[in-house]
N, C-alpha and C positions, 0 to 999 in steps of 0.2 A: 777315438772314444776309449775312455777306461774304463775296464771294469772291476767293481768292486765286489770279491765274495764277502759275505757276511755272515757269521751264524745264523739267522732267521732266514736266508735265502737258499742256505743245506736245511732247516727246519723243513720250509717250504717243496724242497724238491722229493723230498724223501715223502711225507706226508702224500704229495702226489704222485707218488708212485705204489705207493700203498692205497691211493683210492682210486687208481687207475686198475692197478691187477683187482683191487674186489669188483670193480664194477664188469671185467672182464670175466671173472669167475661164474661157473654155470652154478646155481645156486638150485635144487630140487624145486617143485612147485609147492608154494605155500600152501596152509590150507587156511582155512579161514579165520580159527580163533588162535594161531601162532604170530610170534612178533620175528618179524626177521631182523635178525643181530647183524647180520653182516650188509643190511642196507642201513643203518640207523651208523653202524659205525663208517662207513663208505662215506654218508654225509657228514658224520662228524671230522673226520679226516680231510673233507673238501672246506670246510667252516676254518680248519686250521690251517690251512694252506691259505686262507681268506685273511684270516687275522693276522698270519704273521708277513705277510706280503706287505697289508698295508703297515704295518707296526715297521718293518723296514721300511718304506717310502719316509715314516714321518722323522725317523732317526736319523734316515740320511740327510733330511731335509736340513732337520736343527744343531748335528754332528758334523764337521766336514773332517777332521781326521779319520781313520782308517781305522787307527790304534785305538783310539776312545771310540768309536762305534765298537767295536769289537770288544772293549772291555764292557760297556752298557747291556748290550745285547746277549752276552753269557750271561752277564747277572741277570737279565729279563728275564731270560728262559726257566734258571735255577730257581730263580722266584716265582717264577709259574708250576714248574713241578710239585716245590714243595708245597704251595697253595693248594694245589691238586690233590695231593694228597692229604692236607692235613682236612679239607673240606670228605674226602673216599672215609678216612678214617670219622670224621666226625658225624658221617649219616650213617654208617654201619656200626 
């Protein structure tokens, strides 16, 4: 069996591992009327490991080169940052 690394499957591992140490992180006891950031982000961290897993499944499915997943897959991400940001900038 081959395996194929792909940008969104380093996307993927890094993201879980960043919601794996927050989830292992002892976090003080909340108190009632605070929001906790570092569970809201833990699940948003696990949602992106969610999204780009399957986002790789469907490229590999309709990709068979290595070379153009790979070329697709940088431009997805790059397209997603800066959507990211230009949506951070446009509600602040």
């Amino acid at each position: 069996m081959k395996v194929k690394l792909t940008p969104l499957n380093i996307v993927s591992a890094i993201f879980l591992v960043i919601a794996v140490l927050m989830m292992l992180e002892k976090s003080p006891a909340p108190s009632e009327k605070t929001i906790d950031l570092s569970r809201i982000l833990m699940w948003f961290s696990f949602l992106i490991v969610l999204v780009s897993f399957v986002s790789d499944q469907i490229f590999r499915k309709f990709i068979p080169e290595l070379r153009k997943i790979w070329a697709i897959e940088c431009a997805f991400i790059v397209f997603t940052i800066i959507l990211v940001f230009i949506i951070k900038v446009s509600i602040y």
